[in-house]
TIFIDREN-960298 format. One record per residue: residue number from 1; residue in one letter; chain; x, y, z of N, C-alpha, C, O in turn. Coordinates in nm, 3 decimals, always signed. Example, Ala and Ser with C-alpha at 12.3 -4.5 7.8 and 13.67 -1.06 7.14 Angstrom:
<nodes>
(1; 'A'; 'A'; (+1.319; -0.569; +0.780); (+1.230; -0.450; +0.780); (+1.320; -0.330; +0.780); (+1.424; -0.332; +0.846));
(2; 'S'; 'A'; (+1.285; -0.225; +0.708); (+1.367; -0.106; +0.714); (+1.290; +0.003; +0.787); (+1.341; +0.114; +0.804));
</nodes>
This chain:
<nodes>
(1; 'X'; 'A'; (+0.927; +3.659; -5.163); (+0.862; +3.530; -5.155); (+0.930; +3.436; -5.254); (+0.953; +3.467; -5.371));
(2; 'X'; 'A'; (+0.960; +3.319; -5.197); (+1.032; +3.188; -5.290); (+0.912; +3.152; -5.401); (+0.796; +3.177; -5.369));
(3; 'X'; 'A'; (+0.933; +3.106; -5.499); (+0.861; +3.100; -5.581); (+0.939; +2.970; -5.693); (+1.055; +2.958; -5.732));
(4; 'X'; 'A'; (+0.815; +2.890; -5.718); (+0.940; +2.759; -5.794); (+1.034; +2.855; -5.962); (+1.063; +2.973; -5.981));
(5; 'X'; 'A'; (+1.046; +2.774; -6.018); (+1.147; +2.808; -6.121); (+1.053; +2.872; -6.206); (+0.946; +2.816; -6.183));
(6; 'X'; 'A'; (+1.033; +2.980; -6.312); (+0.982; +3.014; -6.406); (+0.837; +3.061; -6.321); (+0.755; +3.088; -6.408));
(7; 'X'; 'A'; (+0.786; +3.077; -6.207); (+0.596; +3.089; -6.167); (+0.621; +3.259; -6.129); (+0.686; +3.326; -6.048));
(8; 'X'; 'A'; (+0.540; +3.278; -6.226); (+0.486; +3.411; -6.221); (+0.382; +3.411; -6.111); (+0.301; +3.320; -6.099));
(9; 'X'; 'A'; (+0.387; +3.540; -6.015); (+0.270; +3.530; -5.937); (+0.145; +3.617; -6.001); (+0.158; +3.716; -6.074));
(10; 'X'; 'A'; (-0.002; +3.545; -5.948); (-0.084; +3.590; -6.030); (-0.122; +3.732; -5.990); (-0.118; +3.779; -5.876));
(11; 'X'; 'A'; (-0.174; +3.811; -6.143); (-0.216; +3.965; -6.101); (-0.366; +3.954; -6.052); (-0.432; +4.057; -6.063));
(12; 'X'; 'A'; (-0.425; +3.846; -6.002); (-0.544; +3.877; -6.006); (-0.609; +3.999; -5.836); (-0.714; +4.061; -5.816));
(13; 'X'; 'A'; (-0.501; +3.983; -5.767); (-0.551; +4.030; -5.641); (-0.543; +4.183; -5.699); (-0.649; +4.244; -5.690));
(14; 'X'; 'A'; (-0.440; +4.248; -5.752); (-0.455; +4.375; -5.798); (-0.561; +4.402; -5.909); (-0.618; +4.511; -5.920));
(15; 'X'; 'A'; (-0.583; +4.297; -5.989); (-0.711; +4.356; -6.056); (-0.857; +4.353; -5.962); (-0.957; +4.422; -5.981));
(16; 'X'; 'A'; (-0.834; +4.256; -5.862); (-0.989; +4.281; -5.786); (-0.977; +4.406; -5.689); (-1.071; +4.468; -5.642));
(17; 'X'; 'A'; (-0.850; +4.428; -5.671); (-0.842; +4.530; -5.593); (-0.904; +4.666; -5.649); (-0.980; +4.741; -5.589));
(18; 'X'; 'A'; (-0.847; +4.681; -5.794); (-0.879; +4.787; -5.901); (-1.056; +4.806; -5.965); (-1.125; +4.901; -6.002));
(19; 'X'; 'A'; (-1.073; +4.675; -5.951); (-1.225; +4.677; -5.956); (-1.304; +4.686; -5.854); (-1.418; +4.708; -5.894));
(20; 'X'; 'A'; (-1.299; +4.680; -5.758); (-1.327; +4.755; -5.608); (-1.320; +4.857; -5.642); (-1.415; +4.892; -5.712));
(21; 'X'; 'A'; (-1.232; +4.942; -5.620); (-1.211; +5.071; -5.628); (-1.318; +5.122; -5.708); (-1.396; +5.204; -5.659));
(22; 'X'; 'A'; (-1.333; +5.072; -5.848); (-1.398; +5.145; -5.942); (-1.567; +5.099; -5.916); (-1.662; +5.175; -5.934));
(23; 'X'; 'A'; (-1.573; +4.998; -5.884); (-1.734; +4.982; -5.802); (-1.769; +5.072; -5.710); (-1.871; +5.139; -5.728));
(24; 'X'; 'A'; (-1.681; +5.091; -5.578); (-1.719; +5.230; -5.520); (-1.734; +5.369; -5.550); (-1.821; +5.444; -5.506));
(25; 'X'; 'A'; (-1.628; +5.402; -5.640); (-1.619; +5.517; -5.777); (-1.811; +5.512; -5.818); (-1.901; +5.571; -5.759));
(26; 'X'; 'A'; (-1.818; +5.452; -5.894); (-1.922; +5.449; -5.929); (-2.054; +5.481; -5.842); (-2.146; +5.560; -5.864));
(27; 'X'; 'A'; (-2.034; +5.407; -5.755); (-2.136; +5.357; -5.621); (-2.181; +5.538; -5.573); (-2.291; +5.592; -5.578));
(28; 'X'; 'A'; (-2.070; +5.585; -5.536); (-2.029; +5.707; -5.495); (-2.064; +5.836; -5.624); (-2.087; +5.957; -5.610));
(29; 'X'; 'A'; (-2.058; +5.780; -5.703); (-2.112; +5.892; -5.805); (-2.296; +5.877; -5.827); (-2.385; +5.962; -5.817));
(30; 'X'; 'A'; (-2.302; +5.741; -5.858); (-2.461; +5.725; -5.825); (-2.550; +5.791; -5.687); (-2.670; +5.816; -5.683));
(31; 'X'; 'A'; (-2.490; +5.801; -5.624); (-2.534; +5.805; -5.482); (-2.530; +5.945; -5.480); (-2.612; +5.997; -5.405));
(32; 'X'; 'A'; (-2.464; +6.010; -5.537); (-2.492; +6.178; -5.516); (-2.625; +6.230; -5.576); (-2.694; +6.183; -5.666));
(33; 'X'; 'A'; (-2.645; +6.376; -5.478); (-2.764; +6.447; -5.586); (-2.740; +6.495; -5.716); (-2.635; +6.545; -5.754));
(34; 'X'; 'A'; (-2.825; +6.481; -5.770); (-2.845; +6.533; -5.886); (-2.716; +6.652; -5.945); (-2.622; +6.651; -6.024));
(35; 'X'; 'A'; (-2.777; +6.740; -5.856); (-2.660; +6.889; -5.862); (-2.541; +6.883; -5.875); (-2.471; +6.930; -5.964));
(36; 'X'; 'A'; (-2.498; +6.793; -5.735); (-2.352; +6.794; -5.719); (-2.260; +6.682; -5.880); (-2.159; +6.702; -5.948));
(37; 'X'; 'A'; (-2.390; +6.544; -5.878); (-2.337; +6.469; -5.954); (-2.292; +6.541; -6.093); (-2.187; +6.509; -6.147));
(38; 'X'; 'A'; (-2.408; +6.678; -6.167); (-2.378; +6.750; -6.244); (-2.224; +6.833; -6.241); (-2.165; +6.871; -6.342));
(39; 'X'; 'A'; (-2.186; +6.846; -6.129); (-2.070; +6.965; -6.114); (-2.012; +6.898; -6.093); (-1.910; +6.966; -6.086));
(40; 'X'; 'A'; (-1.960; +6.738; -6.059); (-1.866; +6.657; -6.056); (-1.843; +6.599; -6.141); (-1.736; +6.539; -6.129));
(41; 'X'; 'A'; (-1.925; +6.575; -6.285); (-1.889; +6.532; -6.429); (-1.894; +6.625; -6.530); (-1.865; +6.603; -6.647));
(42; 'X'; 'A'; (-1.941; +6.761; -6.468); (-1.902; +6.872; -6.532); (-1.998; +6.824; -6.651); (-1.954; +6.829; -6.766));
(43; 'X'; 'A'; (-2.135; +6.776; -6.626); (-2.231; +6.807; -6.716); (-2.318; +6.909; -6.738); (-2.435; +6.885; -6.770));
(44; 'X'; 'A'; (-2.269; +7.042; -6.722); (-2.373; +7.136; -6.736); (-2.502; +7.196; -6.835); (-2.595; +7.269; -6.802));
(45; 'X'; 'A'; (-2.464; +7.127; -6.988); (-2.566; +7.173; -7.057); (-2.647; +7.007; -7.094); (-2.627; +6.955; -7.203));
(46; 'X'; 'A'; (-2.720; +6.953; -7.008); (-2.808; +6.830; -7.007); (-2.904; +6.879; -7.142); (-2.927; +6.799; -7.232));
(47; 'X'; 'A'; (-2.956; +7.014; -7.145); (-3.097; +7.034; -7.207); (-3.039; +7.076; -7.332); (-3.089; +7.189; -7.335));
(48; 'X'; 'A'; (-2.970; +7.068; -7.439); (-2.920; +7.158; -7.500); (-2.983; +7.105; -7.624); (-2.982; +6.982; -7.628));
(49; 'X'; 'A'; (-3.049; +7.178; -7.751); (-3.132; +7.127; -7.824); (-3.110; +7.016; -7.910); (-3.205; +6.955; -7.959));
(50; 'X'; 'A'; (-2.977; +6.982; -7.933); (-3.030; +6.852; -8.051); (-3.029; +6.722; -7.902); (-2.987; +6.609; -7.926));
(51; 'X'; 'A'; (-3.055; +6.742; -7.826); (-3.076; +6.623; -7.727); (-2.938; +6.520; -7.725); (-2.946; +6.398; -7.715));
(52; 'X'; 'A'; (-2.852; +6.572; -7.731); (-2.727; +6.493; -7.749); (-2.644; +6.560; -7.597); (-2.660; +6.666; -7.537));
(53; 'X'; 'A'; (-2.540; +6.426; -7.568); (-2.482; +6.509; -7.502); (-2.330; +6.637; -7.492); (-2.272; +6.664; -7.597));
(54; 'X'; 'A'; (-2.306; +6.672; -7.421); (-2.151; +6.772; -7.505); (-2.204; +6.893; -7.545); (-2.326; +6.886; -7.556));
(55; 'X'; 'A'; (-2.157; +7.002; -7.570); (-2.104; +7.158; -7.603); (-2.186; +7.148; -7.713); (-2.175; +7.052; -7.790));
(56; 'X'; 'A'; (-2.282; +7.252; -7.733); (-2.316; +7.338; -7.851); (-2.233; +7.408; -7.950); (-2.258; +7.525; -7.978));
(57; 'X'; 'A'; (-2.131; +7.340; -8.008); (-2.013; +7.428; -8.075); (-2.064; +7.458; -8.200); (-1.985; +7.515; -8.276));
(58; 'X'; 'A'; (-2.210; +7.428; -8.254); (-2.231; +7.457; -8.382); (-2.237; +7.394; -8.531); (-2.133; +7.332; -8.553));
(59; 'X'; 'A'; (-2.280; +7.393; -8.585); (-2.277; +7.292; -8.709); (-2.130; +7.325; -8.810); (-2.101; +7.270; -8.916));
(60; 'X'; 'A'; (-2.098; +7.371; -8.779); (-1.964; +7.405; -8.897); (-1.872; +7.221; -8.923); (-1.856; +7.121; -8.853));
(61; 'X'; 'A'; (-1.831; +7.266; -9.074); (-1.790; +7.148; -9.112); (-1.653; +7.170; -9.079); (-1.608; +7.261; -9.149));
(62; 'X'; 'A'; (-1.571; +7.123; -9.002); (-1.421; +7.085; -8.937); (-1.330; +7.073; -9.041); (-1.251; +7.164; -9.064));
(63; 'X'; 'A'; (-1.333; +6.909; -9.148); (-1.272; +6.911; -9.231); (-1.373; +6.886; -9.399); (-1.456; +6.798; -9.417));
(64; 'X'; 'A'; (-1.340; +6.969; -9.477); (-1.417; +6.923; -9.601); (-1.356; +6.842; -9.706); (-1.419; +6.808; -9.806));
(65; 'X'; 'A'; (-1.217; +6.806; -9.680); (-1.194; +6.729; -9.794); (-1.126; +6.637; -9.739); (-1.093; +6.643; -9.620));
(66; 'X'; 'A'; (-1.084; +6.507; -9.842); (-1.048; +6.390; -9.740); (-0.886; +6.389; -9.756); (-0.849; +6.425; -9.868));
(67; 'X'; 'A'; (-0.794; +6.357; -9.674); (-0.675; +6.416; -9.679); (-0.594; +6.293; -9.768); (-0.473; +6.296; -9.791));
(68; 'X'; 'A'; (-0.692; +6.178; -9.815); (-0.588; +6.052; -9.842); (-0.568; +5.974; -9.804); (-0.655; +5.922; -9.734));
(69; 'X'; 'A'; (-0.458; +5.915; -9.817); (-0.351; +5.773; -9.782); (-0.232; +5.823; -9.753); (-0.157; +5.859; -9.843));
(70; 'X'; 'A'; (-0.199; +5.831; -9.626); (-0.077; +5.852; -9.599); (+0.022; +5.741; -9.524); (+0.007; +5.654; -9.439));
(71; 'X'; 'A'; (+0.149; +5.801; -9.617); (+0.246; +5.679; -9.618); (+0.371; +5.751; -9.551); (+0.389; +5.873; -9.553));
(72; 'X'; 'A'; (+0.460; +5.649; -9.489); (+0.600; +5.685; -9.462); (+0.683; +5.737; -9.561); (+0.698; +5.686; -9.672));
(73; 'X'; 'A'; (+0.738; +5.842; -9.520); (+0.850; +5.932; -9.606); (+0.960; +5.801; -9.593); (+1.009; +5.750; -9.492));
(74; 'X'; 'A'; (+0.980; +5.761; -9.769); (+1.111; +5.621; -9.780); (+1.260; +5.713; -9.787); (+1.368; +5.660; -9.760));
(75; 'X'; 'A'; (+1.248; +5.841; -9.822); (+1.370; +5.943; -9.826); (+1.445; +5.929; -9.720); (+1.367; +5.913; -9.626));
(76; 'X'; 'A'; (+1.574; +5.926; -9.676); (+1.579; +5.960; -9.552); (+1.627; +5.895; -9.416); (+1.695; +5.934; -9.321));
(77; 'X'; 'A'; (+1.546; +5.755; -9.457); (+1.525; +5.666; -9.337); (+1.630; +5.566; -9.372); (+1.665; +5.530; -9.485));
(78; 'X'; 'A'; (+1.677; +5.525; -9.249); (+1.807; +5.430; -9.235); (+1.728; +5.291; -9.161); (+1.642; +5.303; -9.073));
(79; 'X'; 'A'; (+1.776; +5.163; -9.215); (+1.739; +5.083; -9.170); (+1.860; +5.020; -9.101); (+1.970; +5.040; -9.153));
(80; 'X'; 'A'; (+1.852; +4.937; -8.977); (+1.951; +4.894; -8.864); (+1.912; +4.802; -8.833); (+1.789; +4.803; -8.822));
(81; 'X'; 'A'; (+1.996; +4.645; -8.793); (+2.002; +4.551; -8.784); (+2.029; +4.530; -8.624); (+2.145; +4.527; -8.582));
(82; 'X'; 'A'; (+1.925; +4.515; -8.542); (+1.924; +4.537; -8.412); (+1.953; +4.351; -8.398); (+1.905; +4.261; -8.466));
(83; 'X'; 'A'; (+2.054; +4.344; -8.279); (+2.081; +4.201; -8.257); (+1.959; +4.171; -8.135); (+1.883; +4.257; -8.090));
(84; 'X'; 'A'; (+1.962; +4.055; -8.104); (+1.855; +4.014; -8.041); (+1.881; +4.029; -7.902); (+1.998; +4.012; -7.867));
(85; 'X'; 'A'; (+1.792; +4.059; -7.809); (+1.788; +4.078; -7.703); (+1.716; +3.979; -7.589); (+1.603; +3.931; -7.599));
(86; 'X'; 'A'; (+1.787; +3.964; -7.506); (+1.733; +3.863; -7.427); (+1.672; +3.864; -7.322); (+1.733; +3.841; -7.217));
(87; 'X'; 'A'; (+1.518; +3.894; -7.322); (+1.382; +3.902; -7.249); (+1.397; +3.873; -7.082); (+1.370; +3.943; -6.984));
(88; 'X'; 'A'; (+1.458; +3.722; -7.097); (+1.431; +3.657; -6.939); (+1.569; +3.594; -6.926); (+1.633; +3.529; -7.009));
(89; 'X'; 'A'; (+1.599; +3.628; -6.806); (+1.707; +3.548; -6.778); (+1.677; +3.450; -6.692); (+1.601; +3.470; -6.597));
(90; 'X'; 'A'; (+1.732; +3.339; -6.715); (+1.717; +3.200; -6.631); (+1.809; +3.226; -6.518); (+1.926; +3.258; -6.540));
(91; 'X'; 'A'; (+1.749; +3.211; -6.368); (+1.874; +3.201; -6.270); (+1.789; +3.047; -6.218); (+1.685; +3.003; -6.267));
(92; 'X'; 'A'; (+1.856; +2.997; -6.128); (+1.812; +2.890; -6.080); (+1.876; +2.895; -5.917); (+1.997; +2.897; -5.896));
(93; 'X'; 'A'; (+1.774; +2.898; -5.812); (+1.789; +2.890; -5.720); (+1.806; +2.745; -5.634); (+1.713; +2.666; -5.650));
(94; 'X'; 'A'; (+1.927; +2.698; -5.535); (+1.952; +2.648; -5.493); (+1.943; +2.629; -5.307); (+2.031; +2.668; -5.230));
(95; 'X'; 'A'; (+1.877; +2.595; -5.286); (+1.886; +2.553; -5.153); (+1.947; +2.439; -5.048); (+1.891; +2.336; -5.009));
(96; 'X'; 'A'; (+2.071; +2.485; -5.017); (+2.149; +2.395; -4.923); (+2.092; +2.418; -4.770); (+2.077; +2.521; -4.705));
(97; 'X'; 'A'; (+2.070; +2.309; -4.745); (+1.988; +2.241; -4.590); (+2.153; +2.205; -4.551); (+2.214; +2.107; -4.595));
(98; 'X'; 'A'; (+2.227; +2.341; -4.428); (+2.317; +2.259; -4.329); (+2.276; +2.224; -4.203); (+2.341; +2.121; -4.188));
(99; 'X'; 'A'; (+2.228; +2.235; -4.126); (+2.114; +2.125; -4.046); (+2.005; +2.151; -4.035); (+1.945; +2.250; -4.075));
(100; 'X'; 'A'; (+1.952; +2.022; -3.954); (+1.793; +2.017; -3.987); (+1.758; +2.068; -3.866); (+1.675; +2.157; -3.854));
(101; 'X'; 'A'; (+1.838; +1.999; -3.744); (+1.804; +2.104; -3.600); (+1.958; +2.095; -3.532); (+2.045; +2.015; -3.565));
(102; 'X'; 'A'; (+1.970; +2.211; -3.416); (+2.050; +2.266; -3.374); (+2.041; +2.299; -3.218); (+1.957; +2.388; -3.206));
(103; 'X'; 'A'; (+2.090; +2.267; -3.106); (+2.073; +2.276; -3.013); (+2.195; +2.334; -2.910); (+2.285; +2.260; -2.869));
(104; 'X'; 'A'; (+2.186; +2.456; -2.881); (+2.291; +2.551; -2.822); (+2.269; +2.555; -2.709); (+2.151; +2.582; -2.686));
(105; 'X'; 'A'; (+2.343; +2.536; -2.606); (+2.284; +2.589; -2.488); (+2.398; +2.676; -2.410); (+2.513; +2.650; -2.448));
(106; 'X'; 'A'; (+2.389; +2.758; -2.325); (+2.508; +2.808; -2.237); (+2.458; +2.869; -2.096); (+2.349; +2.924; -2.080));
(107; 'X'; 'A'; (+2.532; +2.855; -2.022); (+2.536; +2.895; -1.878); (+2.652; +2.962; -1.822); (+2.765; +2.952; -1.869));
(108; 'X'; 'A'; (+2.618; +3.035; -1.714); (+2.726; +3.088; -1.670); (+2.829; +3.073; -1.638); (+2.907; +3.164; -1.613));
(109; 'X'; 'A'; (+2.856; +2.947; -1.631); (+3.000; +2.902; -1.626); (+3.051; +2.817; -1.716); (+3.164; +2.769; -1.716));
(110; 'X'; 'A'; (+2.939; +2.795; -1.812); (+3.024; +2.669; -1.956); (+2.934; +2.817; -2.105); (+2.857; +2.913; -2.103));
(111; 'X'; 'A'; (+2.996; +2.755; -2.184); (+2.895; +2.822; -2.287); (+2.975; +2.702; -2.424); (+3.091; +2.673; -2.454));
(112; 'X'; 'A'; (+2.843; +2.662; -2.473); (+2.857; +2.553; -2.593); (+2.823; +2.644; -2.737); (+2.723; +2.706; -2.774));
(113; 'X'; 'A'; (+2.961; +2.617; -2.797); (+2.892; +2.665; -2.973); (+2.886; +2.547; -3.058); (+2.908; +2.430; -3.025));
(114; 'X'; 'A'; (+2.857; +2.588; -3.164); (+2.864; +2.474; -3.281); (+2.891; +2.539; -3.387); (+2.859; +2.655; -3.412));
(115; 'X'; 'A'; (+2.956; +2.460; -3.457); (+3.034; +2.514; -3.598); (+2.963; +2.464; -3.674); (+2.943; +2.346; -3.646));
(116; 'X'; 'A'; (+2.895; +2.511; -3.792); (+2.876; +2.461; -3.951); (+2.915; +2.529; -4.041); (+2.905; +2.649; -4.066));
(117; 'X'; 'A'; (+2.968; +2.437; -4.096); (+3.042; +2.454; -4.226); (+3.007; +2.433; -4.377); (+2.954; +2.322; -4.387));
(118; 'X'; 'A'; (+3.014; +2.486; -4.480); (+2.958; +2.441; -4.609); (+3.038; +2.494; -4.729); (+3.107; +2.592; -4.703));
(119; 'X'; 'A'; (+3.042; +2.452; -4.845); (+3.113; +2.464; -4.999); (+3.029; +2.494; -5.067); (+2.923; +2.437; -5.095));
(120; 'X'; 'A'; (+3.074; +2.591; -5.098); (+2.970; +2.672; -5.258); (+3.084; +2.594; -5.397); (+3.205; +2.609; -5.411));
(121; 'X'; 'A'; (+3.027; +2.545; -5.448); (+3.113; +2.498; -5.601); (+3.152; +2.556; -5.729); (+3.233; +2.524; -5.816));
(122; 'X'; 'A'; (+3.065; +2.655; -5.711); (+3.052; +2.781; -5.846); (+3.082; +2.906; -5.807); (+2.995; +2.982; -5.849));
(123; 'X'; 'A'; (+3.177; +2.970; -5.737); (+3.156; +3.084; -5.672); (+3.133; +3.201; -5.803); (+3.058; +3.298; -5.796));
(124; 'X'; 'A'; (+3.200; +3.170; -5.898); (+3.161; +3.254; -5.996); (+3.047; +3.325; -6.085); (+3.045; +3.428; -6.154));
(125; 'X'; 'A'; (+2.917; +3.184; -6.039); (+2.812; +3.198; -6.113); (+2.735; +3.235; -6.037); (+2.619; +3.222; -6.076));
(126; 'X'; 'A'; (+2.755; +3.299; -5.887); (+2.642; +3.263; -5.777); (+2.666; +3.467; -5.773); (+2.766; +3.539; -5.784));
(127; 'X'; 'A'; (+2.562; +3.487; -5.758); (+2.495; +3.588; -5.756); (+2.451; +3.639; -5.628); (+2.510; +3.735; -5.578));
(128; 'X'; 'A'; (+2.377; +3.596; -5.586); (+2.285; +3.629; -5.456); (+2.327; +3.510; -5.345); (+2.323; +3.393; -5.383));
(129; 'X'; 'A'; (+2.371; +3.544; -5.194); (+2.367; +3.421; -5.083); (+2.302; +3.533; -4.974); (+2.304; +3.651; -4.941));
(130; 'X'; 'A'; (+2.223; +3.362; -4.937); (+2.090; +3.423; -4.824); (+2.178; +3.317; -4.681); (+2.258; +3.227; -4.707));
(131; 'X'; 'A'; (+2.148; +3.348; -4.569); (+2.193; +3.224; -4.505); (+2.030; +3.309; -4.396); (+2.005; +3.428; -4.380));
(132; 'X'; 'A'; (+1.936; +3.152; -4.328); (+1.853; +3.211; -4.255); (+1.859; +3.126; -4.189); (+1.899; +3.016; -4.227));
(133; 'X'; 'A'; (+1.815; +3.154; -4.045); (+1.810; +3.084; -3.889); (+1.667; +3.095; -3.827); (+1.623; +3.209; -3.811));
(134; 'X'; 'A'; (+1.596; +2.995; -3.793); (+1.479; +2.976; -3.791); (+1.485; +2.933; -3.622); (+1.499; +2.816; -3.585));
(135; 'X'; 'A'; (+1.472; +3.045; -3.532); (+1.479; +2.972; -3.392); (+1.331; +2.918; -3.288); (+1.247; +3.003; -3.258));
(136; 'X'; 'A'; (+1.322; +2.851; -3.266); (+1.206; +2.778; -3.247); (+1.133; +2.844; -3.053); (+1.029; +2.888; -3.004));
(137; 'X'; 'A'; (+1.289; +2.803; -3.007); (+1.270; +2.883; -2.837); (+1.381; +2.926; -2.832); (+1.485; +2.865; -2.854));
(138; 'X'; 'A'; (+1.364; +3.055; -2.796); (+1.520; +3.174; -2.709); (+1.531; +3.204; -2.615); (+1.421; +3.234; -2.568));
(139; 'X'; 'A'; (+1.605; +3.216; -2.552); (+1.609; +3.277; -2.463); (+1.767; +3.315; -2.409); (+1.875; +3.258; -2.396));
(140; 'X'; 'A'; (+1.717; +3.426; -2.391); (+1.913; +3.515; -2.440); (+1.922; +3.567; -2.563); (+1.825; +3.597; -2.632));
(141; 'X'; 'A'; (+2.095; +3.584; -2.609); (+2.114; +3.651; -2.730); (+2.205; +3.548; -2.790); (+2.292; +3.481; -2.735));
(142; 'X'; 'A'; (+2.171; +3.550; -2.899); (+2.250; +3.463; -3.003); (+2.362; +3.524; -3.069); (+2.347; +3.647; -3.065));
(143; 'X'; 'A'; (+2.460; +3.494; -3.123); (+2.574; +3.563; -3.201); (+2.582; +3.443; -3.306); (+2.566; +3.322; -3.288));
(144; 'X'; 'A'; (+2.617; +3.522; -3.432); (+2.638; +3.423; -3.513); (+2.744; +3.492; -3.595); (+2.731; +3.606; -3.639));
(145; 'X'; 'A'; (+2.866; +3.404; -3.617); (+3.002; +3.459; -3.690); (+2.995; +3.394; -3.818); (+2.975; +3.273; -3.829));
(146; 'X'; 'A'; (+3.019; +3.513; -3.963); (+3.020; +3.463; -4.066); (+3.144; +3.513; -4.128); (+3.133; +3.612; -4.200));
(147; 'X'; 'A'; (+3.289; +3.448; -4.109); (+3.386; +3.465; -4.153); (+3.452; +3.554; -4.116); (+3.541; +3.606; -4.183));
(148; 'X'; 'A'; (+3.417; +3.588; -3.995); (+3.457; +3.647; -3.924); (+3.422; +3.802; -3.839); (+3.470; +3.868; -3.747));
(149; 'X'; 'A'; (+3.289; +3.811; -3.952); (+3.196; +3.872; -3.896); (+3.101; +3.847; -3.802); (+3.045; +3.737; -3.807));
(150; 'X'; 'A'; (+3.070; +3.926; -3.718); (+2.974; +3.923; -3.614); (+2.839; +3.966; -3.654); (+2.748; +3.967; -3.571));
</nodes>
């Protein structure tokens, strides 16, 4: 999709999309029984005595002392002068209009072409070429030669 110079297209259709999803997620977890909803969040101990939820693992103290302030090891470490890097590149798209309408016709005993012609000025800086044909009524087959390609 063409898009003007610098326009980001917006993320919003993928975030409503993503929040859909997770409304039905939900919707779909509410909506189950009891049982199943238990064995699908893998809540099995609901009743477990301190009324909390999670594993009975016991009162034991994990860590008893406090470990500090910890800092980067300065031993060691090399510092590097990274040059700057360049995020976005600017291209700038150009659109050359070689006609506005075009009218071919052929029969079995004449057949009419038309030539257009055009100059690129920068061939060096140009990156990407699109050429598109927009036909309005057909009928038959068209050929179109681009330098000698068919």
């Amino acid at each position: 999709m063409i898009n003007k110079k610098g326009a980001v297209e917006p993320a919003g259709d993928v975030a409503a999309l993503i929040l859909l999803i997770l409304v039905f997620i939900i919707l779909y977890i509410l909506l189950l029984p009891p049982a199943e909803r238990d064995e699908l969040l893998q809540d099995n101990n609901v009743d477990n005595a301190s009324g909390s939820y999670g594993g009975n693992y016991g009162e034991e103290t994990l860590l008893s002392a406090a470990p500090g302030e910890l800092h980067p090891l300065i031993k060691g470490t090399i510092s590097k002068e990274i040059s700057p890097v360049a995020l976005f590149v600017r291209t700038e798209d150009k659109v050359i209009n070689i006609a506005t309408a075009l009218t071919v016709e052929g029969t079995p005993f004449s057949q009419e072409t038309k030539q257009l012609s055009f100059k690129l000025d920068d061939i060096k800086n140009l990156n990407d070429a699109k050429l598109f044909f927009f036909i309005k009524e057909a009928d038959g087959e068209a050929f179109v030669e681009l330098n000698g390609n068919v």
